[in-house]
BASE-727906 format. One line per 10 residues: their letters; for each residue x, y, z of C-alpha. Coordinates in nm, 3 decimals. Layout:
# residues N
A) X:Y:Z  ...
***
This chain:
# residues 607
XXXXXXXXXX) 6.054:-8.598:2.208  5.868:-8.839:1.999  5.514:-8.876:2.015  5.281:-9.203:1.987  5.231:-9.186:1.628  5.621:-9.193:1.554  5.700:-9.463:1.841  5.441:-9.684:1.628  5.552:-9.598:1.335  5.938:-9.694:1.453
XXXXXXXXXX) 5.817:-10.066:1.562  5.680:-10.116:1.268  5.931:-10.038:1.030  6.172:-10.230:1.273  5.946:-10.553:1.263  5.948:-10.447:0.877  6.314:-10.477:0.815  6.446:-10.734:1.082  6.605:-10.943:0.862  6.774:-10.608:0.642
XXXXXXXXXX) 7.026:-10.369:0.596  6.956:-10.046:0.695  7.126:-9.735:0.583  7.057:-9.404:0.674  7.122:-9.044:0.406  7.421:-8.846:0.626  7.295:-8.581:0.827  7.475:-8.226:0.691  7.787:-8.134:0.957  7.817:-7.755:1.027
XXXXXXXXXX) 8.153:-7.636:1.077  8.048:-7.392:1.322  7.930:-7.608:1.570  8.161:-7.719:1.807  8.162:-8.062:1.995  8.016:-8.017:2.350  7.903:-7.694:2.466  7.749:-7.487:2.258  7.764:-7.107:2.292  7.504:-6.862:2.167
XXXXXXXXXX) 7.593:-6.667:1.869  7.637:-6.252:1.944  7.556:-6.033:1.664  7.835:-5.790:1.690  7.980:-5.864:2.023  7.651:-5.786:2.192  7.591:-6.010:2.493  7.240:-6.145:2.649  7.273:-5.917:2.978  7.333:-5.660:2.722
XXXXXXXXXX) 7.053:-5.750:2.531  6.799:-5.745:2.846  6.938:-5.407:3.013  6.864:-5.259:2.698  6.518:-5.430:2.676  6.416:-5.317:3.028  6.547:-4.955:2.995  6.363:-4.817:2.687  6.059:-4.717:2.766  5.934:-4.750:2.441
XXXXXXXXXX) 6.074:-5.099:2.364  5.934:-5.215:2.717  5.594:-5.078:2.619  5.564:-5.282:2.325  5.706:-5.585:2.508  5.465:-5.593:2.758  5.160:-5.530:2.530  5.206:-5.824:2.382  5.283:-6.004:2.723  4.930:-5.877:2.848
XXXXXXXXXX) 4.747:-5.973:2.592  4.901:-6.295:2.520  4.746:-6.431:2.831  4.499:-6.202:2.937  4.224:-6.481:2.921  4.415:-6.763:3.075  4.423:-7.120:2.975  4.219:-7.424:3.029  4.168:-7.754:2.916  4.059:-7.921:2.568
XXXXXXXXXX) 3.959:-8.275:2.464  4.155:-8.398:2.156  3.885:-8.620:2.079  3.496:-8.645:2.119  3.443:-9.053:2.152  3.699:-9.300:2.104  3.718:-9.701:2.060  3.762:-9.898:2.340  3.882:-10.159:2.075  4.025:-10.048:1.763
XXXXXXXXXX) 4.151:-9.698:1.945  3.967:-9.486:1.683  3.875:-9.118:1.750  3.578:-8.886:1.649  3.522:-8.558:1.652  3.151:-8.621:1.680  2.898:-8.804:1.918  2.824:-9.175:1.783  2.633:-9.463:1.948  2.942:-9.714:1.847
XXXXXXXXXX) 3.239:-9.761:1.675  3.188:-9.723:1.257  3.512:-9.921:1.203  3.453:-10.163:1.425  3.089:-10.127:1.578  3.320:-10.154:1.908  3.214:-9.932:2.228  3.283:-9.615:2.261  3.417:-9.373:2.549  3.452:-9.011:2.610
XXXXXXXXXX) 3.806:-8.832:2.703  3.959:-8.996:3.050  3.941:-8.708:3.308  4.125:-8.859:3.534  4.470:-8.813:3.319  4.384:-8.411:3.461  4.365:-8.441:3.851  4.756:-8.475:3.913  4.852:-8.226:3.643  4.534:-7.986:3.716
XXXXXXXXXX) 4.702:-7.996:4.084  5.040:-7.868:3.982  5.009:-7.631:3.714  4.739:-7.450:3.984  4.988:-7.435:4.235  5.269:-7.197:4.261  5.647:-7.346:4.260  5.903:-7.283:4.529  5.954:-6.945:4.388  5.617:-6.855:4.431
XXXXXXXXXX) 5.497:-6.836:4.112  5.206:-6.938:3.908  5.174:-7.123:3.602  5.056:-6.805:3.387  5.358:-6.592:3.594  5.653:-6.858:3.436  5.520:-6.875:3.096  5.494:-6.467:3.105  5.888:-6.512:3.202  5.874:-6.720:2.911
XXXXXXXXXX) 5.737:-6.488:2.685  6.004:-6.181:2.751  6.252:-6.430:2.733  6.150:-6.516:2.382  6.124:-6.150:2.247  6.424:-6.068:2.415  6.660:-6.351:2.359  6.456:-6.554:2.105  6.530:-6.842:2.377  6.316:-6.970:2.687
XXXXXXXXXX) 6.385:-7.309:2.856  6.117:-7.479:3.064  6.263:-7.669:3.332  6.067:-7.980:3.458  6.169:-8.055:3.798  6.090:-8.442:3.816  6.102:-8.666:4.112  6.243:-9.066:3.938  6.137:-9.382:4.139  6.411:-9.628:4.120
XXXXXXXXXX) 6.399:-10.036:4.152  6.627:-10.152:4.373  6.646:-10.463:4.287  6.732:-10.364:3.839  6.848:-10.022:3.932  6.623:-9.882:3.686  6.373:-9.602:3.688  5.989:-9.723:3.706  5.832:-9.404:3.689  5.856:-9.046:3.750
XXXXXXXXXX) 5.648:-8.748:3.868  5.654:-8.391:3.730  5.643:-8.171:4.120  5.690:-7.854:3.921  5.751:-7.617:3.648  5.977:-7.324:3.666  6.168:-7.118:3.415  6.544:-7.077:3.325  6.773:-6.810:3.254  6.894:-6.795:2.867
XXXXXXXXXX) 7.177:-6.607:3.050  7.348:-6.920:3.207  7.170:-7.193:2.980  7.357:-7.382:2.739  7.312:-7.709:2.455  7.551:-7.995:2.477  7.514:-8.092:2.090  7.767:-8.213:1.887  7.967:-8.107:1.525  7.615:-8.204:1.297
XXXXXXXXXX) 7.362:-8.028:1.577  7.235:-8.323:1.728  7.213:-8.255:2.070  7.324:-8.474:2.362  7.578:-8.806:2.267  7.843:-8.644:2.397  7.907:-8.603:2.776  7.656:-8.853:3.045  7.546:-8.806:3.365  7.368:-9.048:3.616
XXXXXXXXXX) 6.976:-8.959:3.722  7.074:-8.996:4.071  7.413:-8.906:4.084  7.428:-8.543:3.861  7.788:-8.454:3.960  7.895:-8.795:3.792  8.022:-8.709:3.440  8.160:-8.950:3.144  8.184:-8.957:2.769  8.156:-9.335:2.761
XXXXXXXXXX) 7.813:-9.439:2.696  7.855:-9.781:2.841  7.988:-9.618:3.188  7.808:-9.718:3.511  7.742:-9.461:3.842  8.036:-9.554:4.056  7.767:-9.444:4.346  7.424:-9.628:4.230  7.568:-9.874:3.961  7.237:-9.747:3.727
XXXXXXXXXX) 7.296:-9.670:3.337  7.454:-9.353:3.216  7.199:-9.094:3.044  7.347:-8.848:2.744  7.335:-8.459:2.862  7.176:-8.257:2.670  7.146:-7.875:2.876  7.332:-7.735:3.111  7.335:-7.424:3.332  7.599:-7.238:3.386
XXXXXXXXXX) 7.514:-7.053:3.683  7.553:-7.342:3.944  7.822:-7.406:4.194  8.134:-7.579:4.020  8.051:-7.743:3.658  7.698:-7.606:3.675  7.372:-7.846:3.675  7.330:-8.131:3.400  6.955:-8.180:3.248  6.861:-8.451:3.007
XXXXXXXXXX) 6.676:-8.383:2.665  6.295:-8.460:2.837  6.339:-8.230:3.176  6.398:-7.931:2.954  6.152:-7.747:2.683  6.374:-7.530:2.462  6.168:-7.272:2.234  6.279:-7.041:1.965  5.970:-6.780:1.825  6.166:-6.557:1.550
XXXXXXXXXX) 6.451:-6.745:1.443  6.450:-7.097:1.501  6.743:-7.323:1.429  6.910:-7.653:1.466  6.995:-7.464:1.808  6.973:-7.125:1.932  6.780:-6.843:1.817  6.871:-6.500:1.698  6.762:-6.213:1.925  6.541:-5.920:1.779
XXXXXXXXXX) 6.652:-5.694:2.043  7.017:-5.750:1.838  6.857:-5.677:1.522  6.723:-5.327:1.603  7.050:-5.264:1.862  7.140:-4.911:1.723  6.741:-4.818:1.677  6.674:-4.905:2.094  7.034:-4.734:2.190  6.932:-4.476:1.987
XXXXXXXXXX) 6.607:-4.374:2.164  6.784:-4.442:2.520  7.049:-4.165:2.353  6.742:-3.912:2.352  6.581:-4.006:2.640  6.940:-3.946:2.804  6.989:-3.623:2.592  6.645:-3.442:2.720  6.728:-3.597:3.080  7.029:-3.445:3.142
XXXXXXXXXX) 6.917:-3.104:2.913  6.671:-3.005:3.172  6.896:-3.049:3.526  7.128:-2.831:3.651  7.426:-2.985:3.546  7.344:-2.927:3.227  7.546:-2.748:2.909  7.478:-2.380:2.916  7.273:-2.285:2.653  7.481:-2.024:2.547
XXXXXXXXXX) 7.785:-1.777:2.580  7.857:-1.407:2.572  8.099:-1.288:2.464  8.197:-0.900:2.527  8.432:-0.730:2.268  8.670:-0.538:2.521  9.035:-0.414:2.596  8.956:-0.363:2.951  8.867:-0.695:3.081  8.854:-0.608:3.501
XXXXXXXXXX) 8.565:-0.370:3.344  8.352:-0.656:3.207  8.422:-0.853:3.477  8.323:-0.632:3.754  8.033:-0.527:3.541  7.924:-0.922:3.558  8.001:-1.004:3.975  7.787:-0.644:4.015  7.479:-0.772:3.781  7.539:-1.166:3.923
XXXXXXXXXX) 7.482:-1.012:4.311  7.175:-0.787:4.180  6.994:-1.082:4.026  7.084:-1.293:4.361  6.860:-1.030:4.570  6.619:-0.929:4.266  6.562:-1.170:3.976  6.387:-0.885:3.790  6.596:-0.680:3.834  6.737:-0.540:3.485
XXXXXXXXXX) 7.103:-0.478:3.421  7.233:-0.215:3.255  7.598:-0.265:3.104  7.859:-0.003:2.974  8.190:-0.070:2.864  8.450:0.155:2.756  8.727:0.131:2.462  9.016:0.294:2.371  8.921:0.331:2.048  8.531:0.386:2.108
XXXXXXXXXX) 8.418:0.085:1.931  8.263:-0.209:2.073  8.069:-0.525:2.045  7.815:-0.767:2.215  7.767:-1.137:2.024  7.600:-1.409:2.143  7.711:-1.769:2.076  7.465:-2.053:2.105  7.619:-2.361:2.269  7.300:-2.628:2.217
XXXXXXXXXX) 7.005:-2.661:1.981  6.668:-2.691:2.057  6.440:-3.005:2.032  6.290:-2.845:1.760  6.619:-2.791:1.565  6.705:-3.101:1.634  6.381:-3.265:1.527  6.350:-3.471:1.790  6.011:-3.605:1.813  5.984:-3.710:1.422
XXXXXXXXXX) 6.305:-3.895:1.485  6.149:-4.080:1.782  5.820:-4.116:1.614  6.003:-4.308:1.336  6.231:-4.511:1.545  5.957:-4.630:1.766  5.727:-4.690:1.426  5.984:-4.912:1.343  6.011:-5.156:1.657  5.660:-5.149:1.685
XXXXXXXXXX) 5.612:-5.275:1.297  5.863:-5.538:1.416  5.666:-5.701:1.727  5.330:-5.636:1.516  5.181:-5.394:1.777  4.990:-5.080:1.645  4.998:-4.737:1.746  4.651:-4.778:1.920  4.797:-5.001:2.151  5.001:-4.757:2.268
XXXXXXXXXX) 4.783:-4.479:2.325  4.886:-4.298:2.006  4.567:-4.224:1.792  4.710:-3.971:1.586  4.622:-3.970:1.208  4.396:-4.222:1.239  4.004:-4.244:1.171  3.803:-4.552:1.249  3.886:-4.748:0.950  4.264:-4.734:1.034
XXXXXXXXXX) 4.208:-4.793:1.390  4.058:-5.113:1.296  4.293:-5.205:1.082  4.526:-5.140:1.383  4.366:-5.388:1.622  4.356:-5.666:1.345  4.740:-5.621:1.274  4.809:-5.659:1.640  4.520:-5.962:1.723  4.728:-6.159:1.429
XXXXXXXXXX) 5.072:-6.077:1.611  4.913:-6.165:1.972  4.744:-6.521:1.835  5.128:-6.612:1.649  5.220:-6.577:2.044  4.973:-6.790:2.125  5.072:-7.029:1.871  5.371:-7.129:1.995  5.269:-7.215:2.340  4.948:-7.403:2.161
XXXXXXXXXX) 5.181:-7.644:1.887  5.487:-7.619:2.103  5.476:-7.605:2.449  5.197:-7.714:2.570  5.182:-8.030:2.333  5.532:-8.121:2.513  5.422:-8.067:2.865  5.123:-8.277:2.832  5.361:-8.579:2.731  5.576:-8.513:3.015
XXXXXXXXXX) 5.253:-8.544:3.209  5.182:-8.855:2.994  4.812:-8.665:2.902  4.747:-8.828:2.597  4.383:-8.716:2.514  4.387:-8.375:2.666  4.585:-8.096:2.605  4.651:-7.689:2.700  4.528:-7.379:2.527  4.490:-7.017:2.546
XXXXXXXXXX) 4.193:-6.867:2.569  4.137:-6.593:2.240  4.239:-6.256:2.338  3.978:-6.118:2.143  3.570:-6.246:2.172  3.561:-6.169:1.792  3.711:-6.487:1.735  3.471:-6.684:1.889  3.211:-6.539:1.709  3.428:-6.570:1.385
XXXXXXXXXX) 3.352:-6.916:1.419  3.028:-6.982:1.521  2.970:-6.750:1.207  3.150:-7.018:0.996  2.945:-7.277:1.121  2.635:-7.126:1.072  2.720:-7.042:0.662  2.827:-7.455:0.671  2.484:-7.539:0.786  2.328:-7.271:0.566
XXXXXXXXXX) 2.502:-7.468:0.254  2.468:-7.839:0.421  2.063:-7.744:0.356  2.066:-7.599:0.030  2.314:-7.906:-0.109  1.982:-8.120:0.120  1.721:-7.920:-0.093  1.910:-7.991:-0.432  1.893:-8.373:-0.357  2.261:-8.431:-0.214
XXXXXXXXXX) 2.314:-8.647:0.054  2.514:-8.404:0.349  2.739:-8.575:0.650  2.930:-8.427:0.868  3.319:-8.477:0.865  3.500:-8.660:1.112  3.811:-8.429:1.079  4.139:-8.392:1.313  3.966:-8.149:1.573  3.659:-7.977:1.622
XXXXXXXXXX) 3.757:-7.641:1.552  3.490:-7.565:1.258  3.219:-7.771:1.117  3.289:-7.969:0.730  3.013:-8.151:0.523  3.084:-8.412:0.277  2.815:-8.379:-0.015  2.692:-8.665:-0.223  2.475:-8.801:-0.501  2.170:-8.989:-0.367
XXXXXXXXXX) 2.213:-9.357:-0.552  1.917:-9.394:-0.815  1.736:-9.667:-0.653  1.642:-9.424:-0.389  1.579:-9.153:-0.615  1.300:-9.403:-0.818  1.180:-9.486:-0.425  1.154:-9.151:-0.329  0.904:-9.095:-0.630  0.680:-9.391:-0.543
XXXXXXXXXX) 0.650:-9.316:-0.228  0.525:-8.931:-0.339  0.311:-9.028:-0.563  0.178:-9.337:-0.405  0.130:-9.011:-0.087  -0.044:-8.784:-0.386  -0.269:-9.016:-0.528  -0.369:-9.115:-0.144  -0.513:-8.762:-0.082  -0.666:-8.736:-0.386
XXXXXXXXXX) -0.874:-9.073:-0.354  -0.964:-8.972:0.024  -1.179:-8.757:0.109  -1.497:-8.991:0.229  -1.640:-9.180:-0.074  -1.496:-8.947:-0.376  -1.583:-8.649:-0.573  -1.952:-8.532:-0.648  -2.042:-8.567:-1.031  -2.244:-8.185:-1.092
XXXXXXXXXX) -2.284:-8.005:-1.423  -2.312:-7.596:-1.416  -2.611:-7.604:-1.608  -2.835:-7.761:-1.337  -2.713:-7.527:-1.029  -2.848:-7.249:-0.999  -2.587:-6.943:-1.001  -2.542:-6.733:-0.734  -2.265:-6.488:-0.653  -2.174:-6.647:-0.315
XXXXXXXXXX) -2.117:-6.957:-0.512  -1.902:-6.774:-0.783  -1.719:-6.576:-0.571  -1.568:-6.920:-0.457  -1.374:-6.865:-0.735  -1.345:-7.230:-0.856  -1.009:-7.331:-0.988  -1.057:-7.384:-1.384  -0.868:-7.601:-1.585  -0.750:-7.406:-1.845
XXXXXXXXXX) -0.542:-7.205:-1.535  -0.186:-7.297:-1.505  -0.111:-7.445:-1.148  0.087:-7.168:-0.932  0.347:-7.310:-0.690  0.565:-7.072:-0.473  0.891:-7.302:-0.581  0.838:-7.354:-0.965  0.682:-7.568:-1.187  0.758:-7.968:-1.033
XXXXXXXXXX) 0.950:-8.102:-0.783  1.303:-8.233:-0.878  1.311:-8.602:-0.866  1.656:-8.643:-0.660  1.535:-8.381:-0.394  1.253:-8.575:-0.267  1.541:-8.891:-0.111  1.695:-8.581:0.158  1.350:-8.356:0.240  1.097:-8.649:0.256
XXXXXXXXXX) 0.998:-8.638:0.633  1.253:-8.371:0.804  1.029:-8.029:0.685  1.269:-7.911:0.407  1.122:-7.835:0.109  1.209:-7.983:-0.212  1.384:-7.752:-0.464  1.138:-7.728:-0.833  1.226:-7.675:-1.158  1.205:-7.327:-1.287
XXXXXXXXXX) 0.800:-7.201:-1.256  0.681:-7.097:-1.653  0.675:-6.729:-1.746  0.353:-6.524:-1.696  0.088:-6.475:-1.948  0.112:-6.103:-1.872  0.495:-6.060:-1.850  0.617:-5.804:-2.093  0.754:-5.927:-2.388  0.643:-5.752:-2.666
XXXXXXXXXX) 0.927:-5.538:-2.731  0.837:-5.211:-2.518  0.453:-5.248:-2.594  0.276:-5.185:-2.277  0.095:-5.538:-2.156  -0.284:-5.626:-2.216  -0.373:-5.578:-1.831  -0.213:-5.207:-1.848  -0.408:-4.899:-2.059  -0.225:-4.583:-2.110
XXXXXXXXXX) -0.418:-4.265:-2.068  -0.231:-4.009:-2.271  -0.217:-3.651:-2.307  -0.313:-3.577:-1.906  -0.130:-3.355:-1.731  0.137:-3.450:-1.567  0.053:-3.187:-1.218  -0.283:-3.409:-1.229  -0.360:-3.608:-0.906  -0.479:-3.930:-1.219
XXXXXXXXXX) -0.266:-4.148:-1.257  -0.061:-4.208:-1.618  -0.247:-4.571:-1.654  -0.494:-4.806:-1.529  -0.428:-5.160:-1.448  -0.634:-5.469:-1.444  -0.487:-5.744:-1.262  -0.759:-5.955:-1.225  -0.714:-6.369:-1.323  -0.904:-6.484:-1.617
XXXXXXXXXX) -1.146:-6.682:-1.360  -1.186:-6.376:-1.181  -1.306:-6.186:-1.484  -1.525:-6.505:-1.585  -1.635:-6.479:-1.256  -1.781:-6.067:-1.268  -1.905:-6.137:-1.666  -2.159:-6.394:-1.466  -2.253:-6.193:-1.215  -2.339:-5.899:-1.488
XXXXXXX) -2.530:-6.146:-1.696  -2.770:-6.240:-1.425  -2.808:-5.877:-1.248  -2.924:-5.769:-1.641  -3.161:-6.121:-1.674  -3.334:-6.022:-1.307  -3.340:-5.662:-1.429
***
C-alpha cells in the first residue's frame, strides 16, 4: 500500500525517464514458496487449532497473554494531528504555530477535521458481530501472540459507473477481524503476493489467471487476488491486497509469521502435563498411593482378615484393626510398596516456577504482574514494571507504525492518524520532563549569546532547539545600544552631579554611615566582572540576564599557603571545653573601617 510520498516519488521518476530504458535488479526466488496458495509453515507438525487450544488451556500461558492484552489498550485510542499548520500553497507542514508560510509566505491552515466525521462514525460503532473497535483489535492482539498472524478485514461498499464500468469511489462500512485458521496469501514463487489468480469486484465467484480477462457478468476489469479464506462455502472468499491488513509482531517475513506458542510447545504441554497430573492425583479415580503386601502361605486368612477390617471401617472410620496371620513355619512379614511420589519428591513447584519464568521472560511480563512478589524488594519490583511497560509500548507499536497508519489510508485521512493512549502516566511526564531540561538549556545557550529556535521536526513528540552564533554586526549593535543606555542614566538625573569637597562639610556620623562608595573599592556584581559582549544581542529586552566574565578574586581569599587571612586572629592556647571561640574575625570593608576611624577621631576632638 503505497503512501503519498512514494506515489510522487513514482511520477517523477517516470516523467524522469520517459524517453529510457529501464531495468530493474531481480528480485531473489525462494524455492519454498509455491505458486498460488500459500500455506503456513508448522514447526513440527503442530497446527494453528493446536496452537490456540494450547494457548487457551494453560492457565499460566493465558495469564500472561491477557496481561499484555489489558494493558495494551487499557487507555483507549484517540485522535492526533500529523501536522500543526500547513500551506495552502506550497503544501508545507509545521510542527509549530506560524502567522504564514516561511517557504512561501503563503497562508496557512490547521488539520481538516472534517476527514474524521465519517471514520469517527464507524470505528465508534460496533460491526454486525457486535463488536467494538477496541474488542477486534484485542482479537487482534491474541491472534498475534498466538499465531504471530492477524488479518484486518475492511468490508468496503465500491460505487460503480455505469456508463465506464469502473469504480468511482468506495466506502469503508466496517472493520472486523479474521481467523489465521482459514486465512491464506495468494503470492507467487519470489513472495510477491497477488499476480496470480483475479477476481471481479462485483462478481467474487468469477476466477481467472489472465490478467486481461473481463467479468462475463459486469464486463468491468479483472483485479489480482491477493487473500483468501478458507472457511467459506465452495472455493472460499477472494480479498484484494487493500481490503485486508496482514500483521506479523515476532517474526515477520516476506509472508507468514512464526508462532511463539510453537517455540515454547513442550514448555506449555509441559505445565498442562502437571496441571493434569495434580488434577487427576486428588479424585477418586486416582492411582492408589500404595500397596500391601502380606507375606503369607494361607491366603483365605489375609483375605478374610481384609473383608472383616474393610466392613469395620465402613461402620467406624476410627476404628483400629488389629491383624494376625499365621505360618507354617512361624515367620512372617508386612512391607509396604509405594505406588506414587509426592509433589515434593517430585519437585513440582520449582519445575513450574521455572517453566512459567521462562514464558513470561518471553512475552516480557514480570512476576509482579502476576501477583508473584516473591524475592523481590522495591528496587526489583521496579525494575519489574519497567521490563513489562517496554514489552506493553512494543505492542503498542505495531498498531501505532502499522496498523493504524494503513487504516487511515483506507479512510483516505491524510493529516490525522490513530494512537494509543500510554499505559503508564509516567510517560507523559517523561516528556514534559524533557521539555522542560530543552528550555532549561535553550536559556542558558540565550544567556551565553547564542541565538535559540525551535525545530520544525517530523512530529511534535519532544521539543529541539537549533543554537547559533549571533552575526557580529549585531554583537557591535548590541554594545551601542548598552552603552549609549549607560551613559543615558548616568547624564540624567536633573541637571548633573553636585561638585563638594570633604573638607568643607561638616562630618557627622549619619552622613558617614551612608557609607559612600570609594574609588579605590573594586565594583561587586552578583555575575562577575563585565558583561560578555555577544550576550547582550539575545537578553536585551526579554529579562534574561547577560552571562559576565569571571568576577576577580577577593582581597581576603586565602592564599598564602595555610597562613590564616588578615581579617582572621587566632587566639591560641584556650581551652578547647571554653564557651570562646578559637578566633576572631573582622569582616568589615575597608570603607567601613574608614568609616568607624572617623567617627573615633571626632568623639576624641569633642571629648
Amino acid at each position: 500500500m503505497a503512501s503519498e510520498g512514494a506515489k510522487r516519488m513514482e511520477r517523477l521518476f517516470s516523467a524522469i525517464g520517459m524517453d529510457m530504458e529501464r531495468h530493474s535488479t531481480p528480485i531473489p526466488a525462494m524455492p519454498l514458496f509455491t505458486s498460488g496458495i500459500q500455506e503456513p509453515p508448522l514447526l513440527q507438525g503442530i497446527t494453528i487449532p493446536a496452537l490456540y487450544a494450547a494457548s487457551y488451556e494453560c492457565v499460566v500461558l493465558r495469564s500472561i497473554l491477557n496481561h499484555l492484552n489489558v494493558e495494551t489498550f487499557r487507555k483507549g485510542w484517540g485522535w492526533k494531528a500529523k501536522f500543526v499548520v500547513k500551506c495552502r500553497s506550497c503544501d508545507v507542514e509545521y510542527q509549530q504555530q506560524l502567522e504564514s508560510c516561511s517557504a512561501c509566505g503563503g497562508e496557512i491552515r490547521k488539520p481538516d477535521k472534517e476527514q474524521l466525521e465519517y471514520a469517527d462514525i464507524v470505528l465508534n460503532e460496533d460491526n454486525r458481530m457486535m463488536q467494538g473497535f477496541i474488542e477486534v483489535l484485542r482479537e487482534v492482539e491474541m491472534d498475534l501472540n498466538i499465531v504471530d498472524d492477524a488479518y484486518i478485514i475492511l468490508t468496503k461498499e465500491y460505487f460503480i459507473d455505469p456508463s465506464s464500468k469502473k469504480p468511482v469511489f468506495y466506502r469503508v462500512k466496517e472493520v472486523t477481524r479474521a481467523d489465521p485458521i482459514f486465512m491464506r496469501i495468494v503470492a507467487d514463487k519470489r513472495g510477491i503476493r497477488g499476480g496470480r489468480q483475479y477476481t471481479s469486484l462485483v462478481d467474487r465467484s468469477f476466477r481467472t489467471s489472465d490478467k486481461d480477462d473481463k467479468c462475463p457478468k459486469t464486463g468491468m476489469d479483472v483485479v489480482p487476488i491477493h487473500y483468501m479464506n478458507l472457511a467459506g462455502v465452495g472455493a472460499g472468499q477472494v480479498y484484494t491486497d487493500d481490503e485486508v491488513i496482514h500483521l506479523s509482531k515476532w517474526s515477520p517475513s516476506k509472508l507468514y509469521g512464526r508462532s511463539p506458542i510453537a517455540t515454547m510447545w513442550r514448555q506449555v504441554n509441559t505445565l498442562i502435563a502437571m496441571d493434569n497430573y495434580v488434577y487427576s492425583a486428588y479424585q477418586k479415580r486416582r492411582m492408589p498411593r500404595g500397596v500391601m503386601v502380606i507375606k503369607s502361605s494361607n491366603l483365605e486368612t489375609v483375605e478374610r482378615t481384609a473383608r472383616n477390617i474393610q466392613e469395620h471401617l465402613e461402620r467406624d472410620p476410627n476404628y483400629i484393626p488389629t491383624v494376625g496371620v499365621e505360618t507354617e513355619s512361624g515367620r512372617g512379614g508386612l512391607e509396604y510398596v509405594r505406588m506414587m511420589d509426592t509433589l515434593e519428591e517430585l519437585q513440582y513447584i520449582p519445575i513450574k516456577d521455572d517453566i512459567r519464568q521462562r514464558i513470561a521472560a518471553f512475552f516480557g511480563v514480570s512476576n509482579v504482574f502476576m501477583n508473584d512478589v516473591g524475592g523481590g524488594g522495591l528496587n526489583n519490583e521496579g525494575m519489574q514494571i519497567v521490563v513489562s511497560n517496554r514489552s506493553v509500548a512494543f505492542s503498542q507499536s505495531i498498531y501505532n507504525k502499522l496498523l493504524f497508519p494503513a487504516l487511515m489510508a483506507a479512510f483516505s485521512i491524510s493529516e490525522w492518524t490513530l494512537t494509543l493512549s500510554p499505559h503508564e502516566e509516567e510517560d507523559e511526564i517523561m516528556l514534559l520532563r524533557r521539555d522542560e531540561m530543552a528550555i532549561r538549556n535553550m536559556m542558558q545557550m540565550k544567556q551565553a549569546g547564542f541565538e535559540a529556535t525551535l525545530r520544525d521536526g517530523m512530529d511534535d513528540v519532544d521539543l529541539k532547539f537549533d543554537f547559533s552564533e549571533p552575526d557580529p554586526a549585531q554583537v557591535a549593535a548590541a554594545q551601542q545600544a548598552a552603552a549609549a543606555q549607560q551613559g543615558g542614566g548616568q547624564q540624567g538625573g536633573g541637571g548633573g552631579p553636585v561638585q563638594t569637597s570633604m573638607e568643607q562639610l561638616e562630618v557627622t556620623p549619619e552622613m558617614l554611615f551612608k557609607r559612600t562608595k570609594f574609588e579605590f573599592d573594586p565594583p561587586k556584581t552578583s555575575h562577575g566582572q563585565n558583561v560578555i559582549p555577544s550576550a547582550l544581542v539575545t537578553t536585551s529586552g526579554n529579562g534574561l540576564p547577560a552571562l559576565r566574565t569571571t568576577g576577580v578574586p577577593q582581597r581576603n581569599s586565602r592564599n598564602s599557603g595555610g597562613a590564616s587571612p588578615k581579617h582572621i586572629k587566632r587566639h591560641d592556647h584556650e581551652d578547647r571545653r571554653s564557651q570562646k571561640e578559637g578566633d576572631s574575625r573582622d569582616l568589615k570593608s575597608s570603607a567601613e573601617k574608614i568609616v568607624d576611624k572617623k567617627i573615633k577621631d571626632a568623639e576624641e576632638r569633642s571629648g
